[in-house]
Backbone as CSV, one residue per row, in Angstrom:
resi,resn,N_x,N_y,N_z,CA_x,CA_y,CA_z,C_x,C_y,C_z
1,UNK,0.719,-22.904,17.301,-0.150,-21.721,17.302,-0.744,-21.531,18.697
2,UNK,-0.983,-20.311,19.150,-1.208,-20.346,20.591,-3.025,-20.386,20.507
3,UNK,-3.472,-20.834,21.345,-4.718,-20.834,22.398,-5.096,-19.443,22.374
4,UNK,-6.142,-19.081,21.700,-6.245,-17.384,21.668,-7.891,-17.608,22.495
5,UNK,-8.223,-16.256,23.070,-8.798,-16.047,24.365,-10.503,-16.164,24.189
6,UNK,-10.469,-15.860,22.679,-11.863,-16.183,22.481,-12.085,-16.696,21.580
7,UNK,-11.205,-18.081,21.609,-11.833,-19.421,20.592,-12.326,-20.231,21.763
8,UNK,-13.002,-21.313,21.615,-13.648,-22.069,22.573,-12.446,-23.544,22.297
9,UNK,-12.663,-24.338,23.542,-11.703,-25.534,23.464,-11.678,-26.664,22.111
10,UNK,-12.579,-26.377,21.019,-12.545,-26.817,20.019,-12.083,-26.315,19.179
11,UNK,-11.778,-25.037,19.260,-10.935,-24.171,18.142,-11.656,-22.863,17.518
12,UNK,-13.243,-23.137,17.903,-14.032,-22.721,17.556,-14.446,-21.453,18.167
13,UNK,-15.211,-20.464,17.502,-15.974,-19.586,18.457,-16.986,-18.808,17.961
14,UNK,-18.311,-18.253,19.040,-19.139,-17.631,18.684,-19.214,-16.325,19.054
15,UNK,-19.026,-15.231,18.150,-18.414,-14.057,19.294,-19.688,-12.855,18.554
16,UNK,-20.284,-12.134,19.400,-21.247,-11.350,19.153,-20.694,-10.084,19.619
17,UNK,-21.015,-9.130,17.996,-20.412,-7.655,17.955,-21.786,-6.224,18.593
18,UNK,-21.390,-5.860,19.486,-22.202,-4.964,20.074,-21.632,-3.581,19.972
19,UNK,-20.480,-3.517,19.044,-19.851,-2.203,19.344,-20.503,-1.289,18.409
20,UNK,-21.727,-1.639,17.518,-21.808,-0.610,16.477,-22.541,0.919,16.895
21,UNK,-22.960,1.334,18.811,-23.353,2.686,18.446,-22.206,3.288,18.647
22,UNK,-20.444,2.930,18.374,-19.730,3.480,18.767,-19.742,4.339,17.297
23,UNK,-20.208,3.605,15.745,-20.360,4.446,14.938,-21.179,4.578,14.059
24,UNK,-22.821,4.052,15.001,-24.010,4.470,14.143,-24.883,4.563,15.115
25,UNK,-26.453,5.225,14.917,-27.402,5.436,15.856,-28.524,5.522,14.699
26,UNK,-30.004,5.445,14.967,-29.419,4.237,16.277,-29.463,3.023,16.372
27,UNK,-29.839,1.902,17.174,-29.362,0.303,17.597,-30.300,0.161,17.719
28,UNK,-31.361,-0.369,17.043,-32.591,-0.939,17.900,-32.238,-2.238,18.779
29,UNK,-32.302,-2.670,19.638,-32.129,-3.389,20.187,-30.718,-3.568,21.566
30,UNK,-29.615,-2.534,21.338,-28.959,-2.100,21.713,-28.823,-1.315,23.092
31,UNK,-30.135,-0.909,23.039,-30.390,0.675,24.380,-29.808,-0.461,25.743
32,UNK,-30.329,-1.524,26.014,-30.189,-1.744,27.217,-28.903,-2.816,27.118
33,UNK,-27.929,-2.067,27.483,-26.730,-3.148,27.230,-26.145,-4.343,28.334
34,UNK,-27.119,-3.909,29.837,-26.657,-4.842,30.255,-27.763,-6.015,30.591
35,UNK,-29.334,-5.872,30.072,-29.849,-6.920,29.818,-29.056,-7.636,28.155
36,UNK,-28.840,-7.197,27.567,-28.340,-7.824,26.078,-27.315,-8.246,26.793
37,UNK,-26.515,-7.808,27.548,-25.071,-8.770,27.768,-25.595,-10.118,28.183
38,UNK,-25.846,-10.432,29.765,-26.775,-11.200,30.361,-27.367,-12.244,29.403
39,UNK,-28.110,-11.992,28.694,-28.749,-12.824,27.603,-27.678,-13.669,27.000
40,UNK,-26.961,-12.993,26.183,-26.100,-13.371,25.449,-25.017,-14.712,25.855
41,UNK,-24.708,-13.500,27.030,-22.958,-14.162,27.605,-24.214,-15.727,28.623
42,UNK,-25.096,-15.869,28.829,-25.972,-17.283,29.471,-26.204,-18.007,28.359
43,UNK,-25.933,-17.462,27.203,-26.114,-18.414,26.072,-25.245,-19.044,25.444
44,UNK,-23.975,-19.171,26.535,-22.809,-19.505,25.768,-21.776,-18.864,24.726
45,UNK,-21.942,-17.394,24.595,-20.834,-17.352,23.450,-19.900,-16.941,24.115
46,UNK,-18.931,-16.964,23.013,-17.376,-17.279,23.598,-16.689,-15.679,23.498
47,UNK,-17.262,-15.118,23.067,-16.490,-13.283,23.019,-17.405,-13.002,22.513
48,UNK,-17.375,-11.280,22.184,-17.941,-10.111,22.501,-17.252,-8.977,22.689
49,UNK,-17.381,-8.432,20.967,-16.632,-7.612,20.481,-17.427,-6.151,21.310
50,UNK,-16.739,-5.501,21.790,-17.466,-3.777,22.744,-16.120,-2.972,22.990
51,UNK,-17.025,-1.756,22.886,-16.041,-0.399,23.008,-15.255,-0.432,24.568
52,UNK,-14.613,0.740,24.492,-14.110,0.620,25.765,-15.271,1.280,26.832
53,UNK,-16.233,2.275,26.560,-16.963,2.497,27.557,-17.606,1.300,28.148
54,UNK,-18.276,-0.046,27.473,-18.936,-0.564,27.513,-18.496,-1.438,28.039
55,UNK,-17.793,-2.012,27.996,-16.571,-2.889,28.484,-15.922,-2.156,29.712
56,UNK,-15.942,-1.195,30.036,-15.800,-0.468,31.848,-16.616,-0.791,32.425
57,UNK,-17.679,-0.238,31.820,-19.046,-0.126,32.679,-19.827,-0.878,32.572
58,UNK,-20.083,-2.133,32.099,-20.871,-3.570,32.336,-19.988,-4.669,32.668
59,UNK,-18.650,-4.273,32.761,-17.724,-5.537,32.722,-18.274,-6.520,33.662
60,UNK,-19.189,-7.002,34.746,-19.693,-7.981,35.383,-21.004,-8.800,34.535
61,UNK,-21.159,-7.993,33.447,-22.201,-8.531,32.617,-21.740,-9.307,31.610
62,UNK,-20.530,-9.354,31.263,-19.645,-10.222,30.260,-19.749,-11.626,30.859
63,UNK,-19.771,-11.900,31.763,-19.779,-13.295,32.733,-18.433,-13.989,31.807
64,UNK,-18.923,-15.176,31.649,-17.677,-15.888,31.255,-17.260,-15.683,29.609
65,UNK,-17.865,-14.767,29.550,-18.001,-14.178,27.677,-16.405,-13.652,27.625
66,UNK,-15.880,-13.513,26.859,-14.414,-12.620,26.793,-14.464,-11.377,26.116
67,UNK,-14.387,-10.836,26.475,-14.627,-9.005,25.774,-13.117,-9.004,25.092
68,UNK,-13.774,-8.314,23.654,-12.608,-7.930,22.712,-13.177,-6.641,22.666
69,UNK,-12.105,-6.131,22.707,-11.931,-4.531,22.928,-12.124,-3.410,21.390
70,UNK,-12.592,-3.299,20.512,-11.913,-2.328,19.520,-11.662,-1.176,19.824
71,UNK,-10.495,-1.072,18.863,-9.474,0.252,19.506,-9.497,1.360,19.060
72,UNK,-10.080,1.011,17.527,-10.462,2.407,16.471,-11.399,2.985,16.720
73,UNK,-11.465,4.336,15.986,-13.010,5.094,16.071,-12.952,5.801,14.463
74,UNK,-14.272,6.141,14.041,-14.353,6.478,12.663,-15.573,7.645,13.337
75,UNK,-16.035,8.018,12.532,-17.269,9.461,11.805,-18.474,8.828,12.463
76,UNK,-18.887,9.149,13.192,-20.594,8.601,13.153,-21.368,8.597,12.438
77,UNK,-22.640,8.203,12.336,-23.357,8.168,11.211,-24.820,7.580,11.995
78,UNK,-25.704,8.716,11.326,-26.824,8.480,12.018,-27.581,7.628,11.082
79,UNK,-28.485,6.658,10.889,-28.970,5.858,10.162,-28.726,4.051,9.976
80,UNK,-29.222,3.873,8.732,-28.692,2.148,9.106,-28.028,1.637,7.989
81,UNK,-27.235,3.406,6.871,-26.047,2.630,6.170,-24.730,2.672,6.814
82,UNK,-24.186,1.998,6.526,-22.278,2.412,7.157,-21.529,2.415,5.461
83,UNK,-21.242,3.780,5.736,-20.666,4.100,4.531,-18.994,3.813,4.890
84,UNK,-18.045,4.190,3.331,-16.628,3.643,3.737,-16.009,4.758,4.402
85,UNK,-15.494,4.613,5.212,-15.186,5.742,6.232,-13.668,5.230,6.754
86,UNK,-12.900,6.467,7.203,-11.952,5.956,7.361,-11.823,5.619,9.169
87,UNK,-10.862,4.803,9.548,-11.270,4.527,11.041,-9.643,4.570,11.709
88,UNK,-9.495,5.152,12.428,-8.019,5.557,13.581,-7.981,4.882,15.141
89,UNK,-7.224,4.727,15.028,-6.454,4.041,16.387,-6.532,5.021,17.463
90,UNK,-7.666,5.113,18.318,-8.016,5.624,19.419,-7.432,5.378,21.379
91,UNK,-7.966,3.841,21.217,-7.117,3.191,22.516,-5.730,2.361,21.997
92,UNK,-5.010,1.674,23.473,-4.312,1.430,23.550,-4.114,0.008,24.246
93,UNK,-3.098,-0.749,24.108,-2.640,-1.971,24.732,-2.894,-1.923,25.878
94,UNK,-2.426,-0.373,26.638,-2.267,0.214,27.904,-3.859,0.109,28.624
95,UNK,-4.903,0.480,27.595,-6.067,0.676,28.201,-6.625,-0.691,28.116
96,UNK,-6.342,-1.371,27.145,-7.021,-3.343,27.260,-6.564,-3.562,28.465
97,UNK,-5.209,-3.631,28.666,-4.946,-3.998,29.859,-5.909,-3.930,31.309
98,UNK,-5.969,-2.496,31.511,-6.629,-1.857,33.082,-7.817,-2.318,32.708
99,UNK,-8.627,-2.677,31.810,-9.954,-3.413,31.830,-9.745,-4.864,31.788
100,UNK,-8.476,-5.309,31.618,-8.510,-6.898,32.045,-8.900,-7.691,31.080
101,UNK,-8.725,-7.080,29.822,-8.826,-7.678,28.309,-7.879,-8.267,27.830
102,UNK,-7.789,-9.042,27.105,-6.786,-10.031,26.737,-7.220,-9.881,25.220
103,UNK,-7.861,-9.516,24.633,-7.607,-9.644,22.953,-8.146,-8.133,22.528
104,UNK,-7.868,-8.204,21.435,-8.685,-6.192,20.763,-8.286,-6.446,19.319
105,UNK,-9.124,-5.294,18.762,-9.719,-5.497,16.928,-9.428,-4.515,16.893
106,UNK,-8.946,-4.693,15.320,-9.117,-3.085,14.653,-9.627,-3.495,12.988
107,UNK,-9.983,-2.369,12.657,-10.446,-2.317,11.024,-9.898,-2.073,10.284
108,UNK,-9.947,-3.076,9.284,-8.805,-2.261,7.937,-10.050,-2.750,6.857
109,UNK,-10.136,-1.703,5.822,-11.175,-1.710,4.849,-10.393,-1.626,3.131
110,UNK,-9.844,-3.096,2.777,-9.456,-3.155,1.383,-10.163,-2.173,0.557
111,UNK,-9.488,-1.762,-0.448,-9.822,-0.970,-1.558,-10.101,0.172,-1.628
112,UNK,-10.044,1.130,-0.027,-11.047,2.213,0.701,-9.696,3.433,0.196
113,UNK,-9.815,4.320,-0.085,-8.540,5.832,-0.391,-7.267,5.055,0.792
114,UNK,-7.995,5.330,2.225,-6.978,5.322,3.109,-6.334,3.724,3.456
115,UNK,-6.447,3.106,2.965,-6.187,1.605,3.040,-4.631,1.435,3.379
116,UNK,-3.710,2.000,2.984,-2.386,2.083,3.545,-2.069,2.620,4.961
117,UNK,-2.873,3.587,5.426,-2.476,3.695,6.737,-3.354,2.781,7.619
118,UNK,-4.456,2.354,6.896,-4.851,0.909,8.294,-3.861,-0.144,8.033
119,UNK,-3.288,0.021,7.283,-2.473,-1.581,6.649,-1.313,-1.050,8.107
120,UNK,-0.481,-0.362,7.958,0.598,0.445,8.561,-0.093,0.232,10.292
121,UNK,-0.901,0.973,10.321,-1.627,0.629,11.913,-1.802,-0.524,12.263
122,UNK,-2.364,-1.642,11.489,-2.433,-3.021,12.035,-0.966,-4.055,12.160
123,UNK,-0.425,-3.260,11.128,1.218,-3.820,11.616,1.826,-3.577,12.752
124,UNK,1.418,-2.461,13.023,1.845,-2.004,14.130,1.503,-2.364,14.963
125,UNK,-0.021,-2.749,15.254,-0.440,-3.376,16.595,0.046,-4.766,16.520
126,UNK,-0.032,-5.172,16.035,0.027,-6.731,15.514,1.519,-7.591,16.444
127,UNK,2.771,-5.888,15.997,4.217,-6.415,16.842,3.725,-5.986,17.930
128,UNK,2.933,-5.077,18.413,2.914,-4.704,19.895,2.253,-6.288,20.707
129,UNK,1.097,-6.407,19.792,0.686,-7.216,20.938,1.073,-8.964,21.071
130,UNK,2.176,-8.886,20.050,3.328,-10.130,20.391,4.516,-9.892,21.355
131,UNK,4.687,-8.954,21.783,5.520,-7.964,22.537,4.927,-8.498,23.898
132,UNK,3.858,-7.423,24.014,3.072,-7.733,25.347,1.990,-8.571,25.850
133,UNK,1.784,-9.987,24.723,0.857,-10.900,25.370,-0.602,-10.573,24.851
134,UNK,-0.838,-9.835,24.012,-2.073,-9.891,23.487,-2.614,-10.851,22.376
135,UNK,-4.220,-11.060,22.398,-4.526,-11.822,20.814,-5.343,-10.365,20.337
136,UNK,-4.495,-10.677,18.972,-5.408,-9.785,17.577,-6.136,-9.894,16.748
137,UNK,-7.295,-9.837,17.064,-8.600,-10.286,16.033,-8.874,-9.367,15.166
138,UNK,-8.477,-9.590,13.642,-7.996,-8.740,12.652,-9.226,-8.317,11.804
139,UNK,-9.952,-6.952,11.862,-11.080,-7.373,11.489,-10.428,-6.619,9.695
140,UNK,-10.554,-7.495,8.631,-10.442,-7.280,7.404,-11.256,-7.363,6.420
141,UNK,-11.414,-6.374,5.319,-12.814,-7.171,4.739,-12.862,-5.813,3.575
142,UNK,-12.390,-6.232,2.032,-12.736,-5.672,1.308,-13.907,-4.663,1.002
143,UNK,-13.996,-3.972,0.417,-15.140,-2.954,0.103,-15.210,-2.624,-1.366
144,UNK,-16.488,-2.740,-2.048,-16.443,-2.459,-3.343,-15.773,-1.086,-3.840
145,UNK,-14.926,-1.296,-4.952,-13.981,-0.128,-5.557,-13.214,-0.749,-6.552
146,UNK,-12.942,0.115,-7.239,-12.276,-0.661,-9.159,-11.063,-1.579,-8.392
147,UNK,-10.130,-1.501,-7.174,-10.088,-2.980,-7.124,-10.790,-3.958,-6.435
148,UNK,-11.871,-4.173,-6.098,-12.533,-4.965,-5.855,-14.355,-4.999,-6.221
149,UNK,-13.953,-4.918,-6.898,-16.008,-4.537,-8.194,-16.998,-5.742,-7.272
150,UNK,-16.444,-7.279,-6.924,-16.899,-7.766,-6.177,-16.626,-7.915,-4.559
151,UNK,-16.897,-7.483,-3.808,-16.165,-7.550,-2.455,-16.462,-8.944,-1.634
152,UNK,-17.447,-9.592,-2.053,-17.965,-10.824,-1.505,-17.148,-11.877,-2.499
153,UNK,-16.577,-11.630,-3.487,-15.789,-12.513,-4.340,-15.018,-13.509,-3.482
154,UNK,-14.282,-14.876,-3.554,-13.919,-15.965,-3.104,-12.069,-14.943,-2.992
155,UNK,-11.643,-14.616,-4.208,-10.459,-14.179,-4.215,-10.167,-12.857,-3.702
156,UNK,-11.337,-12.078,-3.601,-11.325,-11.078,-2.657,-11.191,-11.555,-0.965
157,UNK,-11.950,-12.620,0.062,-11.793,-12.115,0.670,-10.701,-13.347,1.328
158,UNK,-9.832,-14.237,0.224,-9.111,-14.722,0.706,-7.954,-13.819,0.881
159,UNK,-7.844,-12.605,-0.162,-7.119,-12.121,-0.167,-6.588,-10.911,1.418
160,UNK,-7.949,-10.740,1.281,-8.310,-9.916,2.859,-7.494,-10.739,4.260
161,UNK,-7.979,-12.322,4.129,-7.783,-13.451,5.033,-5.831,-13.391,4.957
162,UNK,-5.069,-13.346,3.954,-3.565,-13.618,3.462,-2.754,-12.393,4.520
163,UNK,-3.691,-11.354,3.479,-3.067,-10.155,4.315,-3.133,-9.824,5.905
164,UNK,-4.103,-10.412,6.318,-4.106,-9.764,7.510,-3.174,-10.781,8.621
165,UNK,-3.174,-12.110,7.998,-2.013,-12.962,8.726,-0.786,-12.385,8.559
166,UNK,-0.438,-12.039,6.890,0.880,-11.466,6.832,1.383,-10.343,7.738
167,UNK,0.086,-9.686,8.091,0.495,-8.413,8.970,0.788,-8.942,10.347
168,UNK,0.547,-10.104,10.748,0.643,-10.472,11.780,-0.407,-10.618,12.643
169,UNK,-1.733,-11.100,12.214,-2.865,-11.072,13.075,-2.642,-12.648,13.542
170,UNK,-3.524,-12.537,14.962,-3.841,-14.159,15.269,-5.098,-14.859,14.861
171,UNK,-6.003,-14.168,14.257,-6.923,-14.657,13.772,-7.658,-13.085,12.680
172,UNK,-8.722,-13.786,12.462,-9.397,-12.803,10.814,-10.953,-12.573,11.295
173,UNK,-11.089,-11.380,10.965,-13.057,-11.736,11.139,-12.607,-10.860,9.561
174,UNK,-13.877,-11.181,8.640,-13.966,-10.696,7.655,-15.441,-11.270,6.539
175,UNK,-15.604,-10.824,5.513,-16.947,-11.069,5.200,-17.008,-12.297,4.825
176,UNK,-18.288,-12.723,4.986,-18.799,-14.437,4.504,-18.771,-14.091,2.673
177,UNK,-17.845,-14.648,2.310,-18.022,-15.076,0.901,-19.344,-15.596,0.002
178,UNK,-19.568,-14.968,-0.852,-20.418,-16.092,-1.922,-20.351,-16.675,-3.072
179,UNK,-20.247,-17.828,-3.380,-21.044,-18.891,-2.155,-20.201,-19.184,-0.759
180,UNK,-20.965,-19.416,0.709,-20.251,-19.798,1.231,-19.397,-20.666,1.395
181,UNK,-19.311,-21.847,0.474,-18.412,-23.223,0.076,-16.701,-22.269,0.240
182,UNK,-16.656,-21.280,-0.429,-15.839,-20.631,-0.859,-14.963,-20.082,-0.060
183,UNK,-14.997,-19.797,1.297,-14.540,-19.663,2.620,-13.009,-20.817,2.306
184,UNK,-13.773,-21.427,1.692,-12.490,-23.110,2.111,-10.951,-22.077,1.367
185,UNK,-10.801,-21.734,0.599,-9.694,-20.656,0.160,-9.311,-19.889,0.915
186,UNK,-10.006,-19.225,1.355,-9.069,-18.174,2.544,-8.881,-18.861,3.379
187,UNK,-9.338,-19.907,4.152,-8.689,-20.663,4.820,-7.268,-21.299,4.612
188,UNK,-7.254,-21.749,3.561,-5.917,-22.522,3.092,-5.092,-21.231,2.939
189,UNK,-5.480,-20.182,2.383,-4.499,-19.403,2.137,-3.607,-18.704,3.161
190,UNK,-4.430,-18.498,4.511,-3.966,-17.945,5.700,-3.322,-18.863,6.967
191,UNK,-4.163,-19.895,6.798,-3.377,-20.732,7.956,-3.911,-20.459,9.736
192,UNK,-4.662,-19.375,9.456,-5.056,-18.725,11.220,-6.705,-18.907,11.115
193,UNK,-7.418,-18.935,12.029,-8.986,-19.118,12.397,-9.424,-18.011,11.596
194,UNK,-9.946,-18.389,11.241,-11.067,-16.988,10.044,-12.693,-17.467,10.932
195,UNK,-13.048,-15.793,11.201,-13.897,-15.749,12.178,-15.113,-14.958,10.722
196,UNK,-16.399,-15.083,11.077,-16.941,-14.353,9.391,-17.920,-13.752,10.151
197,UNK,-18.420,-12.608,9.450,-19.114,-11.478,10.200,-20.340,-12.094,9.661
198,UNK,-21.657,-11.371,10.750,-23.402,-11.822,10.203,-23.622,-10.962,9.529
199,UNK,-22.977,-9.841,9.037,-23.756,-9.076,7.907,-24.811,-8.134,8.266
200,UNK,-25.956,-7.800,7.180,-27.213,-7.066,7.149,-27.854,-8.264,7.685
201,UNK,-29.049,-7.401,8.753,-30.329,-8.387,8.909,-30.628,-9.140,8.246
202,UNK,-31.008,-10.253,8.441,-31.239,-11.199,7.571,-32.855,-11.380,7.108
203,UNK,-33.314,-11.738,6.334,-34.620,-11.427,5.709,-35.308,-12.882,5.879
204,UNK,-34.603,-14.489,5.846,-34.971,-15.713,5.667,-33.958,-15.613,6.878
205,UNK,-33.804,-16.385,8.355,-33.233,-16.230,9.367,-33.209,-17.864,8.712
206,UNK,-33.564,-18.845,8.350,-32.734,-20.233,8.187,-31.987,-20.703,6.909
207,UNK,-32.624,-19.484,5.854,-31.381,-19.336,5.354,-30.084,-19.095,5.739
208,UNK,-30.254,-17.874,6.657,-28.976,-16.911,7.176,-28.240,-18.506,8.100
209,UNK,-28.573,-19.235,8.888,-28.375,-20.587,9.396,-27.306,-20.992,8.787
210,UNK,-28.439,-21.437,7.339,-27.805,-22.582,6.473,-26.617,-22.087,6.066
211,UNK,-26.930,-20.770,5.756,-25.232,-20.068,4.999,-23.970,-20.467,6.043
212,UNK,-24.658,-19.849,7.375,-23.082,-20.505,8.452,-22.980,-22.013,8.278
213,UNK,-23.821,-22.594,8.035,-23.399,-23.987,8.696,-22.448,-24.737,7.300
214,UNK,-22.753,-23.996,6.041,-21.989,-24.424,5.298,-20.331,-23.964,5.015
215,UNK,-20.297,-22.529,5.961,-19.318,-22.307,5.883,-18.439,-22.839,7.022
216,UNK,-19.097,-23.741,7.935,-17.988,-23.813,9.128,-17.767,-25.359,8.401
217,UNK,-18.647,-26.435,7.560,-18.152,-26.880,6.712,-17.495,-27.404,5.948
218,UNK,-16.677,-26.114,5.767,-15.813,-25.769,4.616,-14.615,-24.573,5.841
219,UNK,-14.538,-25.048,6.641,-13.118,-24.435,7.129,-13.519,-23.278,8.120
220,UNK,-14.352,-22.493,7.814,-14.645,-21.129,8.798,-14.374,-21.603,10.538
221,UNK,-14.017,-20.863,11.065,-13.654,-21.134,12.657,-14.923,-20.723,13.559
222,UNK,-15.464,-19.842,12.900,-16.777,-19.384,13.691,-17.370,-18.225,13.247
223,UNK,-18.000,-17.368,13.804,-19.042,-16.157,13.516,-18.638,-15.127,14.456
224,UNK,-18.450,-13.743,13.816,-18.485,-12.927,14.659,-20.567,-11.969,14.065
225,UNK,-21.344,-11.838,14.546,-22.460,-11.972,14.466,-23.180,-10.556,15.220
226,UNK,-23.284,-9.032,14.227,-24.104,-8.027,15.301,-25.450,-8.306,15.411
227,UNK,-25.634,-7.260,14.195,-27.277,-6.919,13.939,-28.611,-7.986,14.234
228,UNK,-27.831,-9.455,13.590,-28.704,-10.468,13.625,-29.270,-11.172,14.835
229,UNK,-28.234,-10.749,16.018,-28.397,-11.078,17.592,-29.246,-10.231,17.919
230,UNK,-28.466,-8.918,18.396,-29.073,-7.905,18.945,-30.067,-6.955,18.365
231,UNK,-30.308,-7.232,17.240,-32.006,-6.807,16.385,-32.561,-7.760,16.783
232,UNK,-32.286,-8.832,17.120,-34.186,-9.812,17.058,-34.819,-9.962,17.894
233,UNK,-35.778,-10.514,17.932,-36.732,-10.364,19.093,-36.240,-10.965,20.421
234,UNK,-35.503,-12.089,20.133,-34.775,-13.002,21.348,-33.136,-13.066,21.172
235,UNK,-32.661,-12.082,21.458,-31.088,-12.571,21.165,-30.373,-13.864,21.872
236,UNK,-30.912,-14.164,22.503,-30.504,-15.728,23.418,-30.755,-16.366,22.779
237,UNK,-32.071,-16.824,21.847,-32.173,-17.819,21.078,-31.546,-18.122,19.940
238,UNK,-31.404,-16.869,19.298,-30.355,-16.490,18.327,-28.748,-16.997,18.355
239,UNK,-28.027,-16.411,19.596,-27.109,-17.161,20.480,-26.940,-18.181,20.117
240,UNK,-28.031,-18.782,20.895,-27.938,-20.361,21.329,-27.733,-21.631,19.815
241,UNK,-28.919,-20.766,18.941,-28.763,-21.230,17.772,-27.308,-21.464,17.113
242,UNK,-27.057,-20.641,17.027,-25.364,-20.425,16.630,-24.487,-20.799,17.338
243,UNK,-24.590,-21.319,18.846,-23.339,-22.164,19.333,-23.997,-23.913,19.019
244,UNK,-24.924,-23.655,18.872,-25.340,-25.005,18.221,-24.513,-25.499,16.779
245,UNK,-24.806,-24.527,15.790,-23.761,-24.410,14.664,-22.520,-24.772,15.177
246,UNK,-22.389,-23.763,15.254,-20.608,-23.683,15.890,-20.110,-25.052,16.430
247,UNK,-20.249,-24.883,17.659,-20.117,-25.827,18.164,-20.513,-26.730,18.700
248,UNK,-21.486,-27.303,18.005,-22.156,-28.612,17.727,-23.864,-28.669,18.209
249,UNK,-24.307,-29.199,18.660,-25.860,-28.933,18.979,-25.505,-29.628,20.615
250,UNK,-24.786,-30.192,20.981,-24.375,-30.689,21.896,-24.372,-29.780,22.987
251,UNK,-23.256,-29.075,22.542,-22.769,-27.550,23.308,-23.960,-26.747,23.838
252,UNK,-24.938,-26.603,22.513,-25.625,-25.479,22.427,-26.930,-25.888,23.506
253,UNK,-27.411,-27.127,23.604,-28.195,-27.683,24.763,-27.493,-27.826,26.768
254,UNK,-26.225,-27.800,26.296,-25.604,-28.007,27.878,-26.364,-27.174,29.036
């Protein structure tokens, strides 16, 4: 299996998602993107999911962080639900490239009307970027609908985890299961790093902890992590916390 660009030398990684005013407004915490980079990327994490504007125009603020590119765009939405929306293939291999990116995401949303043409689109990227040297961080992740009544279900999101290898991804971000023990299934089932998203704000922040630490555990490869960074009062500490998780408390003090 190859060395993909934003796992860390343990296999592991902590990768913080900043791309959401590409389809909501607004971000509290968000406005100033290149103090939030700065913070972040000094705190050790290992990628850093951002649009392509953002990723042009702060690219010296990524420091040793690895920017993953997403390529889709969906409906905006002003507020702080994200409804199921459908999302299209906007950039290109062509454009990761000239920004000097080495990995890029796209969305596919189980159970959603349009679910066959993200299935079809991620196949598609999936041969391209075995073609031309890319990693594909597959972002997959059921959504409640008569087939999936539970979307956090164990067999839901192993199922999410199966498919998106089958399509050819090099790795998975997709939702934290409950209970988190339960992660250990999509793991076995896929065989590739399953990366698990932070979700809604968290209300008990050592709960929200404990939930990762049981899922890395039980097999999880790491966190891909928005709201919970870049909403809080200190996103560095936040960070730091979580490469502690991740990758060990060791790491997270260096």
């Amino acid at each position: 299996m190859k060395k993909l660009d934003f796992l860390g030398e343990d296999g592991r990684s902590v990768v913080v998602a900043i791309d959401h005013a590409l389809y909501s407004w607004p971000c509290r915490g968000l406005e100033d993107r290149r103090k939030l980079l700065k913070r972040i990327a000094s705190a050790g994490v290992d990628g850093i999911i951002a649009s392509y504007g953002t990723i042009r125009d702060f690219r010296a603020e990524f420091a040793a962080a690895r920017p993953i590119l997403k390529l889709d765009v969906t409906n905006l939405a002003i507020g702080s639900s994200y409804a199921v929306s459908e999302y299209v293939m906007a950039y290109t291999l062509e454009d990761a490239a000239r920004l000097g990116v080495h990995s890029v995401l796209n969305y596919i949303q189980l159970g959603a009307p349009f679910e066959l043409e993200a299935l079809k689109q991620s196949a598609m990227l999936s041969a391209r970027c075995d073609r031309e040297g890319f990693d594909y961080l597959c972002e997959i992740m059921p959504v409640e609908s008569a087939m999936y009544p539970d979307a956090f279900a164990a067999e839901a999101i192993a199922a999410a985890c199966r498919t998106g290898q089958e399509l050819g991804a090099h790795a998975i971000k997709t939702t934290m299961p409950l209970p988190a023990e339960t992660i250990a299934e999509a793991v076995a089932a896929c065989g590739i790093p399953v990366i698990l998203a932070g979700g809604a704000p968290a209300v008990d922040r050592e709960a929200f902890y404990a939930t990762i630490a049981t899922a890395m555990a039980h097999g999880a490869a790491g966190v891909a992590v928005g709201r919970n960074v870049w909403g809080a009062a200190d996103p560095g500490a936040v960070a730091e916390r979580l490469a502690g998780i991740v990758h060990g408390e060791r790491r997270a003090a260096a």
